[in-house]
BAFI-3210 file (N, C-alpha, C; in Angstrom, 3 decimals, decimal comma, padded with zeros to 6 digits):
// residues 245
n [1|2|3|4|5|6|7|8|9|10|11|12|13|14|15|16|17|18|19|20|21|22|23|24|25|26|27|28|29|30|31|32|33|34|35|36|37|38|39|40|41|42|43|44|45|46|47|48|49|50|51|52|53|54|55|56|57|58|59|60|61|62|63|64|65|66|67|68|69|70|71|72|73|74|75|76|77|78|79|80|81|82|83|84|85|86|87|88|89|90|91|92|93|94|95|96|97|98|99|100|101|102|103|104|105|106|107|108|109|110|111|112|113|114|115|116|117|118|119|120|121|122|123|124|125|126|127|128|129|130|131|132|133|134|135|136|137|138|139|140|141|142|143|144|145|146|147|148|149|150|151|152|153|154|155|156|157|158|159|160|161|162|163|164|165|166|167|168|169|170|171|172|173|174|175|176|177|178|179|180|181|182|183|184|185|186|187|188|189|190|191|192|193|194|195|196|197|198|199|200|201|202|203|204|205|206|207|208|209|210|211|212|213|214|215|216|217|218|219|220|221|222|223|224|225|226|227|228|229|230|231|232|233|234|235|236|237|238|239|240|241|242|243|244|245]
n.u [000,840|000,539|002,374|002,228|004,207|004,267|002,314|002,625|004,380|003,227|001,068|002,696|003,439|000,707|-000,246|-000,022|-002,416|-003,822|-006,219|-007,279|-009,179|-011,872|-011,994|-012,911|-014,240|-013,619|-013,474|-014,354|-014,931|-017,443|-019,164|-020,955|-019,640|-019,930|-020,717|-018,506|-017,578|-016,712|-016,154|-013,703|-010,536|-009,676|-007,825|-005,533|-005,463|-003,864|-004,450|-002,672|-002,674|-004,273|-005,949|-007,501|-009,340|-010,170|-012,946|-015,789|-018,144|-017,406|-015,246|-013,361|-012,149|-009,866|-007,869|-005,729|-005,525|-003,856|-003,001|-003,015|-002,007|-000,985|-001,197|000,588|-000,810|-000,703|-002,703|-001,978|-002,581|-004,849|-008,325|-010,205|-008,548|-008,710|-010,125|-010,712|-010,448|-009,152|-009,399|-008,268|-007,157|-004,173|-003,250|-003,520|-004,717|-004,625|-006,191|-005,891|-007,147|-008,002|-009,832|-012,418|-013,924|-017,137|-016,835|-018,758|-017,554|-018,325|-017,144|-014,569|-013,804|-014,430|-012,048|-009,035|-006,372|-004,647|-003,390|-001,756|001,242|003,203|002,254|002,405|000,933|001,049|000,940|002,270|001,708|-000,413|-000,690|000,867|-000,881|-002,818|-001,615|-001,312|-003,437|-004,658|-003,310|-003,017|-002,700|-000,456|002,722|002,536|000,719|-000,832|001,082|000,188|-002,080|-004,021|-005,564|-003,961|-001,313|-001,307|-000,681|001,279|002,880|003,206|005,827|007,176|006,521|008,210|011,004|011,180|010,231|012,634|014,343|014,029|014,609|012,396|010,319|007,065|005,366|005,072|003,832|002,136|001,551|003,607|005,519|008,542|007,895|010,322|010,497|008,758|008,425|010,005|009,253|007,188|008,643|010,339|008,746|007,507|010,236|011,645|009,693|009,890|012,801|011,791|010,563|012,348|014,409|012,821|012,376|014,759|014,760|016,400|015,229|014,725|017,582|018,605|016,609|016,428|015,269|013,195|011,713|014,160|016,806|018,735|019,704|021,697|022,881|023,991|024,136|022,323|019,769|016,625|013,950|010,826|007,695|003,773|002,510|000,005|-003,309|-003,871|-002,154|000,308|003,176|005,985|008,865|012,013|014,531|015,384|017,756|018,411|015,849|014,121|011,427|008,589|006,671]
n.v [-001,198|002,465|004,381|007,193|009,768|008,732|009,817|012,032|012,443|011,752|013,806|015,677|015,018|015,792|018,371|020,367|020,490|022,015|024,572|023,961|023,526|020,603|018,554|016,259|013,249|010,045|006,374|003,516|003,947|003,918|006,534|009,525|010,793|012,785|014,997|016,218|017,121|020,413|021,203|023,326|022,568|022,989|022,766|020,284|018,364|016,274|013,418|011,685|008,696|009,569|010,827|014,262|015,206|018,378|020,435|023,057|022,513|019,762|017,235|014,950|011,872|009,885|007,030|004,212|002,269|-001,590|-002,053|000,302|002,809|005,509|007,327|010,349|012,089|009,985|006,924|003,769|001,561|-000,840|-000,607|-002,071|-001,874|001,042|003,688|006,514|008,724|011,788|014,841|017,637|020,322|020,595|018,141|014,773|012,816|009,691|007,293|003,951|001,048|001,383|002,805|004,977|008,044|009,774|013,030|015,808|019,524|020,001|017,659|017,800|019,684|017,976|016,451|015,624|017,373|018,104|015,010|014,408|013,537|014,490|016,675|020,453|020,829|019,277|018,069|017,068|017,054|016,188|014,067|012,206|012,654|011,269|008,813|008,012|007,908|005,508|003,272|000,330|-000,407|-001,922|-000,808|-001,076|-001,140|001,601|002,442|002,489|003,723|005,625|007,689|008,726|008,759|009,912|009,019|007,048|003,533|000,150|000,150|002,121|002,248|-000,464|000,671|002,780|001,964|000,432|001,667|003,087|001,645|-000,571|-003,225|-004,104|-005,435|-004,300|-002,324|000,635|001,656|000,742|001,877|004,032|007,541|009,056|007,286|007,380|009,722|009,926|008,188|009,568|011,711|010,216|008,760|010,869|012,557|009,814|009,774|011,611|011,531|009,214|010,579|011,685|009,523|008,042|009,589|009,580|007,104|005,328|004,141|001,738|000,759|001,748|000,648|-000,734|-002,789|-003,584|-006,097|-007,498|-009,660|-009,990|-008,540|-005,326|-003,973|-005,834|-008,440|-010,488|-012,592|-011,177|-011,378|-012,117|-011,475|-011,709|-009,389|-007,439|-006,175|-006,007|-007,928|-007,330|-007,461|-007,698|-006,572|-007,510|-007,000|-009,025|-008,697|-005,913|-004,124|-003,423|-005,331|-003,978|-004,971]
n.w [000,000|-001,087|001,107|002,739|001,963|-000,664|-001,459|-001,341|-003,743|-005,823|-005,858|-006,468|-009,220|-010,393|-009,887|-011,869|-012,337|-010,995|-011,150|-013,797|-016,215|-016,639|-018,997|-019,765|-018,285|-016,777|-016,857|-014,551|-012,370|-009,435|-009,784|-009,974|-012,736|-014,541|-013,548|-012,971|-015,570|-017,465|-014,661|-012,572|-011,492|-008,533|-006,252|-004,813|-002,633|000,664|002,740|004,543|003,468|001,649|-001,274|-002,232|-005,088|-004,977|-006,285|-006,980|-004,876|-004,130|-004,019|-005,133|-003,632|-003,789|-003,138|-002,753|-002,132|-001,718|-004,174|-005,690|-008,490|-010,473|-013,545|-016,077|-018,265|-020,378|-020,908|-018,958|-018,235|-018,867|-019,622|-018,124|-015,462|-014,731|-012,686|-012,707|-014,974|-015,838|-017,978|-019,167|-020,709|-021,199|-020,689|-018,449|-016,018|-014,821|-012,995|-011,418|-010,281|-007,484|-005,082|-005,765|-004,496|-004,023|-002,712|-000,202|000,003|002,847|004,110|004,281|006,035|008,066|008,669|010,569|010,260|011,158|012,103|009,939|009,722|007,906|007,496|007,511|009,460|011,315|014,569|016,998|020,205|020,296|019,071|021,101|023,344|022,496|022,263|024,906|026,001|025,079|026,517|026,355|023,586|021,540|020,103|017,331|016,348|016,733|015,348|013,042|012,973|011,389|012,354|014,135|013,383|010,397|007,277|008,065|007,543|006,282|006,316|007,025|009,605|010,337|010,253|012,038|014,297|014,143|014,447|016,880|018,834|019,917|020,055|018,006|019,424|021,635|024,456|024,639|027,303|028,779|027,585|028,311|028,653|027,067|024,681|023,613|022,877|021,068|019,666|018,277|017,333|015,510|013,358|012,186|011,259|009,505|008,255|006,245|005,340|003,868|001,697|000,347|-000,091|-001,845|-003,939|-004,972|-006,210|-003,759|-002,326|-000,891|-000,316|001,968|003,540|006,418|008,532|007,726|005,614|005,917|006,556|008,216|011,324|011,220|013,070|015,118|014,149|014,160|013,499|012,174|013,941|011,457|011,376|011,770|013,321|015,832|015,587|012,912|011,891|010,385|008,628|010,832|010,946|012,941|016,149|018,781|019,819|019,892|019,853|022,094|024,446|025,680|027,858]
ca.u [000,000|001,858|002,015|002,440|005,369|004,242|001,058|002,733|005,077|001,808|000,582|003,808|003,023|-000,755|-000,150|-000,002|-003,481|-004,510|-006,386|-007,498|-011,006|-011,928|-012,695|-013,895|-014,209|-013,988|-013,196|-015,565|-015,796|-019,109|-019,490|-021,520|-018,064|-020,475|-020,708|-017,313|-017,217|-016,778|-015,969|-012,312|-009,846|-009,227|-006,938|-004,996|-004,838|-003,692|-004,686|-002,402|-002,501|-006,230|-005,686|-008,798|-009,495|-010,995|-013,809|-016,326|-018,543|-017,529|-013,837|-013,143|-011,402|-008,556|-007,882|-004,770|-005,314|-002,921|-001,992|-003,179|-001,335|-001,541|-000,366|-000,188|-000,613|-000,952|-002,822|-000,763|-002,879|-006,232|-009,292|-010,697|-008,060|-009,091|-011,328|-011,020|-009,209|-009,763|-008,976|-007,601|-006,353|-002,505|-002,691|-004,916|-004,300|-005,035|-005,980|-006,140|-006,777|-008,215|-011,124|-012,807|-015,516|-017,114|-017,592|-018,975|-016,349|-018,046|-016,904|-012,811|-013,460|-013,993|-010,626|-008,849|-005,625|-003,517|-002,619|-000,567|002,532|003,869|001,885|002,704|-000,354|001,034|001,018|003,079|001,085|-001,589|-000,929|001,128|-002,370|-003,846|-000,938|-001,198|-005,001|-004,888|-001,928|-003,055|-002,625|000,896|003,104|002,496|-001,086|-000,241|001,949|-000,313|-003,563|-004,536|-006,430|-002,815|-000,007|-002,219|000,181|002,319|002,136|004,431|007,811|007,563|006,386|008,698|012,096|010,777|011,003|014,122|015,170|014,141|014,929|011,529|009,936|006,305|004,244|005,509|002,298|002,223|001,283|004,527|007,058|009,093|007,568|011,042|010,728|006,661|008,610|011,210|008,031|006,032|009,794|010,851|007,578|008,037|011,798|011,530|008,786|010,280|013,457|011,237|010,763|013,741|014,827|011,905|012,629|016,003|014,805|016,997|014,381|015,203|018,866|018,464|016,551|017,143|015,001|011,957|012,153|015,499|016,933|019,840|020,293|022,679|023,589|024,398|024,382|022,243|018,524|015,797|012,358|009,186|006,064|002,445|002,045|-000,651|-004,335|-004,219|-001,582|000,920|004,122|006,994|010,574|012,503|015,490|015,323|018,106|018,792|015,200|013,444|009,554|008,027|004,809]
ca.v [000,000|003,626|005,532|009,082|010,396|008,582|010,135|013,214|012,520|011,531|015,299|017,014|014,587|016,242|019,270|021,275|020,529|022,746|025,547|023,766|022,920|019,176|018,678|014,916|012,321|008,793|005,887|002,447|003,815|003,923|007,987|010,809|011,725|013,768|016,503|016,940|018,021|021,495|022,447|023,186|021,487|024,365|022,194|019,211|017,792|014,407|013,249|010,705|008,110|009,913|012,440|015,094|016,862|019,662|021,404|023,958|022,358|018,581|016,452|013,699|011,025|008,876|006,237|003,771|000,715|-001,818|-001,937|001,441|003,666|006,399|008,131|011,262|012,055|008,501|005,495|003,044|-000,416|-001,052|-000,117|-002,821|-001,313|002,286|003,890|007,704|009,512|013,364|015,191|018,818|021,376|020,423|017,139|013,962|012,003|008,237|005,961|002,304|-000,300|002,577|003,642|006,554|008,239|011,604|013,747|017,214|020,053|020,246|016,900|017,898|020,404|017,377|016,026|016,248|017,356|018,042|014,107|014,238|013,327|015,089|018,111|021,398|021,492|018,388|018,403|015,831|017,029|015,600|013,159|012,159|012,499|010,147|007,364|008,125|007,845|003,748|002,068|-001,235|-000,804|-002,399|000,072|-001,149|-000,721|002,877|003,735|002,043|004,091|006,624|008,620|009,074|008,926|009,603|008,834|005,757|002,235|-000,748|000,382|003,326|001,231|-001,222|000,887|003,821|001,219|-000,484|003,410|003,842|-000,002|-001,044|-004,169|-003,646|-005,975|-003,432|-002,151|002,033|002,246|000,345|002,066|004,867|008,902|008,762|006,703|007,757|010,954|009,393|007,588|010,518|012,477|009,420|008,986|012,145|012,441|008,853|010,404|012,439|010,338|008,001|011,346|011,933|008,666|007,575|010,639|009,588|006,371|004,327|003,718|000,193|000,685|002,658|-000,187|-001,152|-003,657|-003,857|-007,325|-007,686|-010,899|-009,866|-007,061|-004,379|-003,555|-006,683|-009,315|-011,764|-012,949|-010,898|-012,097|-011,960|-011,771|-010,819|-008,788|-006,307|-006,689|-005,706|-009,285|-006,720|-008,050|-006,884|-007,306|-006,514|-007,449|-009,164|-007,438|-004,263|-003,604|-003,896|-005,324|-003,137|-005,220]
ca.w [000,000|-000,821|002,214|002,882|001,394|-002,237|-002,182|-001,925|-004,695|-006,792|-005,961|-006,827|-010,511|-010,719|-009,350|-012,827|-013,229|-010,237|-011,929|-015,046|-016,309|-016,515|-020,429|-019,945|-016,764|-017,299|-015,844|-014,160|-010,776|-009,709|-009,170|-010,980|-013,384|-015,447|-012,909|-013,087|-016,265|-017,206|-013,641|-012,206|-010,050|-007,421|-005,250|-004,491|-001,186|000,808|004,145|004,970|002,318|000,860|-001,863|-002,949|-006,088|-004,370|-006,964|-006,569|-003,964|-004,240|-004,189|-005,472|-002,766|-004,372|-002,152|-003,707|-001,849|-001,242|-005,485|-007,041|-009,273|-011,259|-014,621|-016,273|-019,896|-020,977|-020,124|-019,209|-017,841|-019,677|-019,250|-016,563|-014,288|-014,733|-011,955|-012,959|-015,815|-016,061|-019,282|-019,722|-021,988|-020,713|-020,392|-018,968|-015,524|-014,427|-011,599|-011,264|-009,135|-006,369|-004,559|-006,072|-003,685|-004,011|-001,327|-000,860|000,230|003,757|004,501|004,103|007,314|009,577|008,667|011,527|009,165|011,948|012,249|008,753|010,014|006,497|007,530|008,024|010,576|012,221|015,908|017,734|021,470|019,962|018,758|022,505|024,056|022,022|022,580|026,398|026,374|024,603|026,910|026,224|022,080|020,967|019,171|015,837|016,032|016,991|014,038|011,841|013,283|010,517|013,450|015,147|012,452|009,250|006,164|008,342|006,759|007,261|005,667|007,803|010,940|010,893|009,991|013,153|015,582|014,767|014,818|018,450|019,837|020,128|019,448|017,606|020,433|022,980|024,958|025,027|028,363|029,315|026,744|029,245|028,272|026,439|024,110|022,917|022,242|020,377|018,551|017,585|016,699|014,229|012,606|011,121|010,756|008,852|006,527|005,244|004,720|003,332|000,404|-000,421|-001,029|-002,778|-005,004|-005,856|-006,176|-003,449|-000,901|-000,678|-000,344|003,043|004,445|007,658|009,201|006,552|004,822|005,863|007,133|009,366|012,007|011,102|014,253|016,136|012,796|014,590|012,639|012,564|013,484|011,225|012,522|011,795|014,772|016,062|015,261|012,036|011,278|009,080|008,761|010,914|011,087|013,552|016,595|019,439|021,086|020,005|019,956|023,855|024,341|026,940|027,910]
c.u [000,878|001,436|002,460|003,365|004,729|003,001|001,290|003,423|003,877|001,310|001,359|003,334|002,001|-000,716|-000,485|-001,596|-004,330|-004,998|-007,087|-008,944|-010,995|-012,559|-013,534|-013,426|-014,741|-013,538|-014,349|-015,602|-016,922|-019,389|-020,204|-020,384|-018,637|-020,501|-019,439|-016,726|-017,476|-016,231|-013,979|-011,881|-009,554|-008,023|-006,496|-004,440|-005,026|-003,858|-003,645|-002,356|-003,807|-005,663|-007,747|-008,652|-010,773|-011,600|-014,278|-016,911|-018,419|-016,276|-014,278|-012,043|-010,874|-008,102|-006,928|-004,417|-004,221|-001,913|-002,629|-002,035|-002,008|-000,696|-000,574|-000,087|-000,998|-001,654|-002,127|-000,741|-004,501|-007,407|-009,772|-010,027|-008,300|-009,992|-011,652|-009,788|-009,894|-008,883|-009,001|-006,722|-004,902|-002,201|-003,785|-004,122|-005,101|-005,321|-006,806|-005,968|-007,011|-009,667|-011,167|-014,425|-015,673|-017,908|-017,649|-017,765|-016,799|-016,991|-014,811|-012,689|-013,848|-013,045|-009,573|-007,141|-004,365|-003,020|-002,006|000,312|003,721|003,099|002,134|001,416|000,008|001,233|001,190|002,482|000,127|-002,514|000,335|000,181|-002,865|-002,767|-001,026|-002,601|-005,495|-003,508|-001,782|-002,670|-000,761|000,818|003,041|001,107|-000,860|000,241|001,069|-002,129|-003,594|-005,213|-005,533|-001,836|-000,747|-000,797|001,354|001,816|003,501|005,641|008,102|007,670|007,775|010,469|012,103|011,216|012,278|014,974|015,905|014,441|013,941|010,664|008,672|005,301|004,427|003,881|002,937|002,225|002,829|005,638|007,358|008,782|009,036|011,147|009,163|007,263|009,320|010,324|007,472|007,596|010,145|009,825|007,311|008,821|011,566|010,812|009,165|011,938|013,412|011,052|011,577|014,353|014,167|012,081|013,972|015,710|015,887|016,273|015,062|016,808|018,896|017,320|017,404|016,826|013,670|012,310|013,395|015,704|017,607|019,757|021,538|023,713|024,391|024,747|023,608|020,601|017,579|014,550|011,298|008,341|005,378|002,061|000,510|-002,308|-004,775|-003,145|-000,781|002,295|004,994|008,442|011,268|013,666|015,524|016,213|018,586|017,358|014,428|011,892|009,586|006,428|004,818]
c.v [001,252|004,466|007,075|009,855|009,900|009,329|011,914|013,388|012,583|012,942|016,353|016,434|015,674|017,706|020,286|021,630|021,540|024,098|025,606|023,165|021,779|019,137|017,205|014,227|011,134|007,330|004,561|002,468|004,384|005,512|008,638|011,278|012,771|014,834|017,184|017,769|019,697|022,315|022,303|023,173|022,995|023,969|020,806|018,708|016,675|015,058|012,155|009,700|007,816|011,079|012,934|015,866|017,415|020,557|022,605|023,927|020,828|018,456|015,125|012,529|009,964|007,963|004,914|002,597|000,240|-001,825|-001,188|001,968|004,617|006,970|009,395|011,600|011,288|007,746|004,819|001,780|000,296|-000,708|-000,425|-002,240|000,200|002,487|004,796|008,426|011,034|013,775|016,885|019,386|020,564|019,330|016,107|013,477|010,835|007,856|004,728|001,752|000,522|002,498|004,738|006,976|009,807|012,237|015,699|018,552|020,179|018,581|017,446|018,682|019,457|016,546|016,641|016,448|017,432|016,282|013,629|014,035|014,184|016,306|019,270|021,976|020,161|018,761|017,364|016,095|016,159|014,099|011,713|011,615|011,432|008,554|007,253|007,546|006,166|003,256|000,846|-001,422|-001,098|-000,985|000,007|-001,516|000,660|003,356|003,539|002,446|005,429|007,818|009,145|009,373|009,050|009,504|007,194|004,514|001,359|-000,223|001,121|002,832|000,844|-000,499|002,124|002,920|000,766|000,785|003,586|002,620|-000,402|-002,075|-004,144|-004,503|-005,252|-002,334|-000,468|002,293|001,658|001,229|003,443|006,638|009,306|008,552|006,453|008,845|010,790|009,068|008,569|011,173|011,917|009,104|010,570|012,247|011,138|009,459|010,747|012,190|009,825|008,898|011,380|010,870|008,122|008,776|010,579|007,903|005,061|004,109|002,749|-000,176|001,231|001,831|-000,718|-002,601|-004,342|-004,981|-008,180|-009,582|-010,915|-008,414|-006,712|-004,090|-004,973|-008,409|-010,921|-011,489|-011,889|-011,464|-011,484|-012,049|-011,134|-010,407|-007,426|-007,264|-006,792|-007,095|-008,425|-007,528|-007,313|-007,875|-006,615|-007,515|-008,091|-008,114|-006,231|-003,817|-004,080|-004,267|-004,714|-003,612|-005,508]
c.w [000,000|000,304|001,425|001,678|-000,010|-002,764|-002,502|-003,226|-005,979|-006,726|-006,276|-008,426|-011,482|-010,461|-010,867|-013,250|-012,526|-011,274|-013,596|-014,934|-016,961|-018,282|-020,143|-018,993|-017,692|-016,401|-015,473|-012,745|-010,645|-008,560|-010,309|-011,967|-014,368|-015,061|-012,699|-013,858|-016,787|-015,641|-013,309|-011,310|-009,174|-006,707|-005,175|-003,506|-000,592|002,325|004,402|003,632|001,502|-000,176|-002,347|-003,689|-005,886|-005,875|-006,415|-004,889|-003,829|-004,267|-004,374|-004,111|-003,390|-002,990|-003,005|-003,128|-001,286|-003,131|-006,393|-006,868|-009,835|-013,049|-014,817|-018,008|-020,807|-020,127|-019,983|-018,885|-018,524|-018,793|-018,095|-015,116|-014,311|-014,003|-012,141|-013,786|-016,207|-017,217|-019,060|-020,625|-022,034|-020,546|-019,790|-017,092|-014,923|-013,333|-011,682|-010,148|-007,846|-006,112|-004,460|-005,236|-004,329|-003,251|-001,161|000,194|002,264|004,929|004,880|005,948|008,217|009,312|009,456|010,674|010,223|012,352|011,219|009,298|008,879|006,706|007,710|009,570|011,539|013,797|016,634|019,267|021,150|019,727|020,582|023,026|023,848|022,420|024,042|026,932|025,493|024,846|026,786|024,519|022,193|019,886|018,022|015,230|015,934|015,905|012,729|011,851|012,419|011,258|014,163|014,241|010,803|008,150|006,793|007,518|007,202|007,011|007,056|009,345|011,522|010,810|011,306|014,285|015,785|015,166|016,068|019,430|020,263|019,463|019,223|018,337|021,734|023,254|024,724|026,315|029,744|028,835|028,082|028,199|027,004|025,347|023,437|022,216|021,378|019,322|017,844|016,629|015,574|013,180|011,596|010,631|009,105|007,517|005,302|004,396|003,348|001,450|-000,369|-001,203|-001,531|-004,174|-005,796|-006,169|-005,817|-002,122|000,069|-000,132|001,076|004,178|005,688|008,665|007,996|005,815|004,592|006,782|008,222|009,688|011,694|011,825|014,807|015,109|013,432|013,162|013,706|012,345|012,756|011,181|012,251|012,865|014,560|015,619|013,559|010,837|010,084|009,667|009,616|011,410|012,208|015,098|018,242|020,837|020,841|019,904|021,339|023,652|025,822|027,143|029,887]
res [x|x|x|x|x|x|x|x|x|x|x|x|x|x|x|x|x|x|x|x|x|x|x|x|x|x|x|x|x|x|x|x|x|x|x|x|x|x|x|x|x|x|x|x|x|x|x|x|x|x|x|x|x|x|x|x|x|x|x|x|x|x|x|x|x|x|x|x|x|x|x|x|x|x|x|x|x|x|x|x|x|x|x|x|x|x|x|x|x|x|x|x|x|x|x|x|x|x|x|x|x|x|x|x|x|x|x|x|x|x|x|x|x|x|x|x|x|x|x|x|x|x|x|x|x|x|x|x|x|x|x|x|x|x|x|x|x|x|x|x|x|x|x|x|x|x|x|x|x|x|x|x|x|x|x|x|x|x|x|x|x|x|x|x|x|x|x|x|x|x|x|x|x|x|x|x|x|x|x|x|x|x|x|x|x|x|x|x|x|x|x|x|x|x|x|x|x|x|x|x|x|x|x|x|x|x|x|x|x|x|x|x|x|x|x|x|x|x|x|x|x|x|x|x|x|x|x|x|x|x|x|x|x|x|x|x|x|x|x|x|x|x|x|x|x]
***
């Protein structure tokens, strides 16, 4: 699934179109795309790993799963995988293999936007509170709660903890005030990391614990394990990372 950081890269892609009027909507997701046409994109904004093309009084909600994509200019997978392709003066862009919703602009103001982790409105007190106030959730429920870290996903998960030496069945209400702050601090830091080298394309190379086989640090095996409630994979070290349960 692309987290955060790709969905922004996907909006730096689209971005040109801000300002342009929709010549033709198309696509087999099951929305009104007729009302789109004629009107223009005003805006382009991501929640976490949600993007919206913000209209007059309506957005569109892009939603990219665990295997959407997008293009721009060109099609570039067939039709069946197509959910919404918009057409302008300047150019045309794609999405496949996604959930396309459409929702009306008052909906965006109860997005609580401040838990972007990639935000400029982010707010790490906040998001504190909320890990302080569910001590019984394991940390890798936590990084992987869209309501707390909006844009995290596993990469980001599982390469944050091995960061901070924590093992991802570690309770919150056990981990030491320390080392929550350390959590909320690397969850960001990482993010944005996670940009850069997705932008130079060596993500993968800058791995650390993510799909890896051997610890870095200490060269012993790392374990992998569907942990948390949500059964995502994680990797990660017995002893250079601590369980706090």
């Amino acid at each position: 699934m692309p987290e955060g950081p790709s969905i922004l890269l996907m909006k730096e892609s689209i971005q040109k179109f801000e300002g342009e009027k929709v010549i033709e909507a198309g696509g087999n997701a099951k929305i009104d795309k007729e009302i789109l046409t004629g009107r223009t994109l005003k805006q382009i904004k991501t929640f976490g790993k949600q993007t919206y093309l913000v209209f007059d009084d309506v957005a569109v909600r892009i939603h990219l799963l665990m295997f959407g994509s997008h293009s721009v200019d060109e099609q570039t997978k067939p039709d069946r995988q197509l959910r919404l392709s918009l057409i302008f003066s300047n150019g045309s862009m794609y999405f496949y293999t996604c959930n396309v919703k459409m929702v009306d602009t008052e909906f965006l103001k109860k997005i609580d936007w401040e838990a972007d982790v990639m935000s400029d409105n982010w707010k790490p007190l906040k998001a504190e509170k909320k890990l302080k106030s569910n001590p019984e959730m394991m940390v890798c429920d936590a990084l992987m709660d869209q309501d707390i870290f909006s844009g995290v996903g596993n990469i980001i998960k599982n390469e944050v903890l091995f960061r901070i030496g924590v093992q991802p069945e570690s309770l919150l209400g056990k981990m030491p005030p320390k080392k929550i702050k350390e959590l909320i601090k690397e969850a960001r830091n990482y993010s944005f990391d996670f940009l850069e080298w997705k932008r130079d394309f060596t993500l993968k190379k800058h791995w650390k614990a993510h799909t890896k086989k051997i610890c870095p640090k200490c060269g012993e095996n790392l374990i992998k394990k569907q942990t948390g409630k949500g059964k995502r994979r994680s990797f990660y070290c017995e002893i250079d990372q601590e369980l706090y349960q």
